[in-house]
N, C-alpha and C positions, 0 to 999 in steps of 0.2 A: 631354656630350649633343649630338652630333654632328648633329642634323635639317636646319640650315642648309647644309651644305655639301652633301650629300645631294640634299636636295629639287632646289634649285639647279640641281642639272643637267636639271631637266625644267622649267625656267622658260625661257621665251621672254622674247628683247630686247624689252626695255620702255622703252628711249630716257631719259626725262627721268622716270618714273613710279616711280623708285625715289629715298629720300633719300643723299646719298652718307658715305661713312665719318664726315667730321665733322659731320656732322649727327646721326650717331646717339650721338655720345658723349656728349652730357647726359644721352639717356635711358639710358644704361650707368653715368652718376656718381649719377641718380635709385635705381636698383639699389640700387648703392653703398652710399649714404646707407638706404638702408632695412636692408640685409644689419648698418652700422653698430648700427641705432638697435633690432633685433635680439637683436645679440647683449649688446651692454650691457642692455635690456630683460630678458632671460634673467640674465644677472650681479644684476641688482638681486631678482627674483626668490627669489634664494641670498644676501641681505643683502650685498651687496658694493653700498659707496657706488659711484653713477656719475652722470653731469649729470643736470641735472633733467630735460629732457626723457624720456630712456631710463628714470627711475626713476619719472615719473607714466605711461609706457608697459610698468609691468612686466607688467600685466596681456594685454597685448598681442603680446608674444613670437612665440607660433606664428601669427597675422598678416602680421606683418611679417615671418618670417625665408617664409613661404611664398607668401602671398599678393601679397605687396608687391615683397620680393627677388626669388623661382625667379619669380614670373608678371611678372615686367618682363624676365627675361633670357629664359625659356622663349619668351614673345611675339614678345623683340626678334629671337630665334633665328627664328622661324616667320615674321617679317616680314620678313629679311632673304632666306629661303630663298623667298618670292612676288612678293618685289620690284616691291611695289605700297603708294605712301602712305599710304594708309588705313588699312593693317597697324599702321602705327607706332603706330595711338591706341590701341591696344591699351599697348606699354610705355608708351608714355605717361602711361595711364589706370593703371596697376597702381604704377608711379614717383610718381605724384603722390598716389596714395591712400596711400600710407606715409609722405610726407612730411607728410601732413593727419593720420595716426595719432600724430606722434613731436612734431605742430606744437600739439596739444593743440584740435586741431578739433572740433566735433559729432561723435561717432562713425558716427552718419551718412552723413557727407559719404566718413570714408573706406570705408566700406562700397557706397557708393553706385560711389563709383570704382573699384575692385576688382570689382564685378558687370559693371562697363560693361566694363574688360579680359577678363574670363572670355567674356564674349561678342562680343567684338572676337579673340579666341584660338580662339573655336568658326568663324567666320567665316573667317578664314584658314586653318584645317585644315580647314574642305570645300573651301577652293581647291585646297589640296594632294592631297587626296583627287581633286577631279576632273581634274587633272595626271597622277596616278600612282594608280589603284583598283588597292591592293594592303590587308593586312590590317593591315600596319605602319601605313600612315594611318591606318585605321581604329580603331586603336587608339591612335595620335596626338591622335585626333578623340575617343572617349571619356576620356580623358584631361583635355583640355579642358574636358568636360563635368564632370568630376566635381568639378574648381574652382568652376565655375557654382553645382554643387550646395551646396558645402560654404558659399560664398557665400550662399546663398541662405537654408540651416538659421541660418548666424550671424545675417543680417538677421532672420528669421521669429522665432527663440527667443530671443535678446538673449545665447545660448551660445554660448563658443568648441567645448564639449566635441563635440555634435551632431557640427559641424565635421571634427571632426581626421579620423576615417578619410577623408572624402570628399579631403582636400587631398593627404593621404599617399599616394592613389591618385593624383592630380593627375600626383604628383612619381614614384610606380613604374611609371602604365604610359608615361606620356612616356620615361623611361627604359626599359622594357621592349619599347617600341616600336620604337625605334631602336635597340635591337640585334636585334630581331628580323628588321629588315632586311638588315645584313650575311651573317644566316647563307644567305643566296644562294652564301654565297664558299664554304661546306662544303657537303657530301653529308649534308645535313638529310632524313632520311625521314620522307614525307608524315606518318606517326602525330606527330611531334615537332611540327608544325604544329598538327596538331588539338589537340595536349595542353594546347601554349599559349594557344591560343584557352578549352578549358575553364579551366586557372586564371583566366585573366581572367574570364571568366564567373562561376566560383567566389568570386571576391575582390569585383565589385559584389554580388553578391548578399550574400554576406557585410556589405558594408556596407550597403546597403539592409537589412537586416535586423536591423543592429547586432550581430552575431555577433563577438564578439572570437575566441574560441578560432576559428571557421572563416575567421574574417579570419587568424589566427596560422596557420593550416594552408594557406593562399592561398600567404601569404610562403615557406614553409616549400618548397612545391610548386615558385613561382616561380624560389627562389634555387638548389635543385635542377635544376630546368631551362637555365638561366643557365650554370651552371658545366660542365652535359655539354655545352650545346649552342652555347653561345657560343666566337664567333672569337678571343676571347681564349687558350684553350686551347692556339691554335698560334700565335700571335704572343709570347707568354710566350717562346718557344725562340727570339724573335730579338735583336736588338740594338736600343738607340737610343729614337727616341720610340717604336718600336709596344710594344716591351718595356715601356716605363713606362709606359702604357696599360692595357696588359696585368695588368701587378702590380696598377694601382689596380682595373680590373674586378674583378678574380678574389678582391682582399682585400675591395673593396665586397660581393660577393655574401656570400663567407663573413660577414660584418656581417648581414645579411638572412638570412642562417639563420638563424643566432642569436636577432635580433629572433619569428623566427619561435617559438622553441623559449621564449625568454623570454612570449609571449602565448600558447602553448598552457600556460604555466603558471598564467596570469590575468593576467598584468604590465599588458595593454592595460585593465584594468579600471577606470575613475576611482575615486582614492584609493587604489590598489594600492599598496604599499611599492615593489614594482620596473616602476612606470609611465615613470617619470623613464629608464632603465635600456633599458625597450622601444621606447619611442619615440625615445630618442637613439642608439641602435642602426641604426635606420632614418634619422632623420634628419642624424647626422651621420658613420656607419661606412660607412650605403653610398649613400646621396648626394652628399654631398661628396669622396667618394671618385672617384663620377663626375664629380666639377665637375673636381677636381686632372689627371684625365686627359684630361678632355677640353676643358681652357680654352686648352692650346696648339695646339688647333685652332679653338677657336669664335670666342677671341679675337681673330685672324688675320681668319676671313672675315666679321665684324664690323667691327673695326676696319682690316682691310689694315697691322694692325702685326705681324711674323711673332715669332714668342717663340723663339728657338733653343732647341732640346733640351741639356740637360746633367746628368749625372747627381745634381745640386743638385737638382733636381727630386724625389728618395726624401726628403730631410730632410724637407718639410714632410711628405708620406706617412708615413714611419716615425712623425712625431713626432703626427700626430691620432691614427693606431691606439695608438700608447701611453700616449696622454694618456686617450682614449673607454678604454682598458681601465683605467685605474684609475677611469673614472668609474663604470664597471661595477661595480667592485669596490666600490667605496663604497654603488653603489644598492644590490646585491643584499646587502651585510653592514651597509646603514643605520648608516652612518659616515658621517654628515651634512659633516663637515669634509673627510674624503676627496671627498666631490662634491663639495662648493663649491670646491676648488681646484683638482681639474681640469674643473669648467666654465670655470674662468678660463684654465687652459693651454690648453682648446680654443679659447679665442676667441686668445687669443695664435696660436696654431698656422695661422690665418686669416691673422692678421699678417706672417708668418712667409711662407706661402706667395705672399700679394701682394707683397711685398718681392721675394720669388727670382727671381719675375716680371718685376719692376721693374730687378732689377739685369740680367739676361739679357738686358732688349732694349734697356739702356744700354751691354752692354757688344760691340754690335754692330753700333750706331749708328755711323755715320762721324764722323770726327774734327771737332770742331770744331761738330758737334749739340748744342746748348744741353739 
C-alpha cells in the first residue's frame, strides 16, 4: 500500500517537523505486536491453545488485526508521507489501543484509542488532499472515515458485527485508492474514472445500508475494475520487484472476486456457514496480498531499511494462496478441522514471510553488521 512514497513527493521541507526513521520504529513493533496478538486471537477462536492474553482476546480478532495492526501501519504510512509530528499520534493512538485490547484493559480504553487514531488518520488525509486535490485522496480521505465509522458502531452497539463492513472498506478503498493513482501511467479513458468513482459510491451505500449481497456486488465490480484497469497488467511482463508486485496485485484482486461471488451467495451474512470463507477471502487473499508486495517498498521509506528483491519473495506468496485455499475448502464443505489447520498455516505463512524479510536485508548488510 504504496501512499507514503507517493504523497511524499508533494510535501514540502519541513526541517526538524518530521520524526526520523528511528523514532518511528516502536510505533512499527506497536503494529507488530497487535498483527501478533491477532492472529493468535483468531487461532484461539478455532480452539487452538495460545497465551493467555491472545485467548481472553479471542473475542477480539477483527480489532486487532484491523483496527489496531492496518490503522497503525495505514497512519504510520500517511504520517510518514505529511511529514508532520502530529501525524504520528495517530500510529501511536491505533499501537497502543491494541496493546490495551491484548493487556486485558477496560474495553473502553481501547476503543477509545482507536477512535482517537481514526481521527488523527481523517486529519492527515485532508493534509494530503490539500497538497494534491485529486480523487485518489479523496478516496484515501473516505477511507479514513469509514474506520471512524466502524469505530464508532463498535463504541455505540458494544458489537464487533455492525463494525466489519465499515473497517473492510477502511482497508479496500485505502487500497483502491492508491492504485487508482498510478493508472495516470496508462491511457485510462475518462468513463473508467467515473466507474470507479460509482462502485465507491455503490459499496458506502451498500454498507450504510447494510446490504450484503450489494456490498458483494461492490467487490465484485471493484476487483473487475482493478484487474482491466490497474498498472499491474503491464508490469506482470517485466522482471524483478515490479513483476513481484505485480503477481501479488493481480492474485490479491482475483481473491476479491471471489470474496465477491462468495457474498452474493450470502457468505457475508452473520452466522452464514461460508462467512468465515468470505471474509478471509478479502481479509487475508487480497489484503495481505497487498501487504507482501508492497512492504518492500513501504518498509524502505519507513524505515530507510532497503529489502533487496529476490525471487524468495513467491514462497511466502505461493504459500498464503495455498494455505487461504484450503481454508476455502474447509469453510465452503464445513470441514471444521480443514479450517482450523490452515488458519494456523496462514498465521505461519506471516512468519514465513517476515522471516524472508529479515533474512534479505541481513544478507546485505555489510560485513561485520551485528
Amino acid at each position: 500500500m504504496p501512499a507514503a512514497p507517493r504523497l511524499a513527493r508533494h510535501r514540502p521541507r519541513l526541517g526538524m517537523s518530521d520524526l526520523t526513521p528511528r523514532h518511528r520504529l516502536p510505533l512499527l513493533f506497536f503494529g507488530m505486536l497487535s498483527l501478533l496478538g491477532g492472529v493468535l486471537a483468531g487461532l484461539a477462536r478455532l480452539g487452538w491453545d495460545v497465551p493467555a492474553p491472545a485467548a481472553h482476546a479471542a473475542g477480539l480478532h477483527g480489532p486487532l488485526m484491523i483496527a489496531a495492526f492496518f490503522g497503525t501501519v495505514i497512519s504510520l504510512e500517511r504520517a510518514v508521507a505529511i511529514g508532520q509530528r502530529w501525524a504520528y499520534l495517530a500510529p501511536l493512538a491505533a499501537g497502543s489501543g491494541g496493546i490495551a485490547l491484548l493487556a486485558g484493559a477496560p474495553l473502553g480504553i481501547g476503543q477509545a484509542l482507536g477512535t482517537l487514531a481514526a481521527l488523527g488518520l481523517i486529519a492527515a488525509s485532508s493534509v494530503a488532499w490539500r497538497r494534491q486535490k485529486a480523487v485518489y485522496t479523496v478516496v484515501l480521505g473516505l477511507g479514513a472515515a469509514c474506520w471512524l465509522i466502524g469505530n464508532l458502531l463498535w463504541v455505540g452497539t458494544g458489537a464487533i458485527g455492525p463494525a466489519v463492513p465499515w473497517w473492510l472498506l477502511f482497508l479496500i478503498l485505502t487500497i483502491a485508492g492508491e492504485r487508482l493513482e498510478l493508472t495516470r501511467f496508462l491511457p485510462t479513458p475518462p468513463m473508467a474514472r467515473r466507474l470507479f468513482i460509482a462502485i465507491v459510491g455503490c459499496l458506502l451505500v451498500a454498507a450504510a445500508l447494510g446490504s450484503d449481497r450489494l456490498f458483494a456486488g461492490g467487490l465484485l465490480a471493484l476487483a473487475g475494475w482493478l484487474l482491466r484497469y490497474d498498472i499491474a497488467r503491464r508490469n506482470v511482463r517485466t522482471e524483478g520487484l515490479p513483476r513481484f508486485i505485480a503477481s501479488c496485485l493481480l492474485s490479491g484482486y482475483a481473491w476479491l472476486a471471489i470474496s465477491g461471488l462468495l457474498g452474493l451467495a450470502g457468505a457475508f451474512a452473520p452466522g452464514h456457514p461460508w462467512r468465515d470463507a468470505g471474509l478471509h477471502t478479502i481479509s487475508l487473499g487480497f489484503v495481505f496480498a497487498m501487504v507482501f508486495g508492497h512492504a518492500p517498498i513501504i518498509f524502505p521509506a519507513v524505515t530507510r531499511i532497503k529489502i533487496p528483491y529476490h525471487p524468495a519473495l513467491y514462497l511466502p506468496l505461493a504459500l498464503l494462496h495455498l494455505t487461504l485455499a484450503v481454508r476455502l475448502v474447509g469453510g465452503l464443505g464445513d470441514i471444521f478441522a480443514l479450517r482450523q489447520y490452515a488458519a494456523l498455516t496462514n498465521g505461519l505463512v506471516l512468519l514465513v514471510f517476515i522471516a524472508t524479510m529479515v533474512t534479505l536485508v541481513r544478507r546485505k548488510a555489510p560485513r561485520g553488521t551485528p
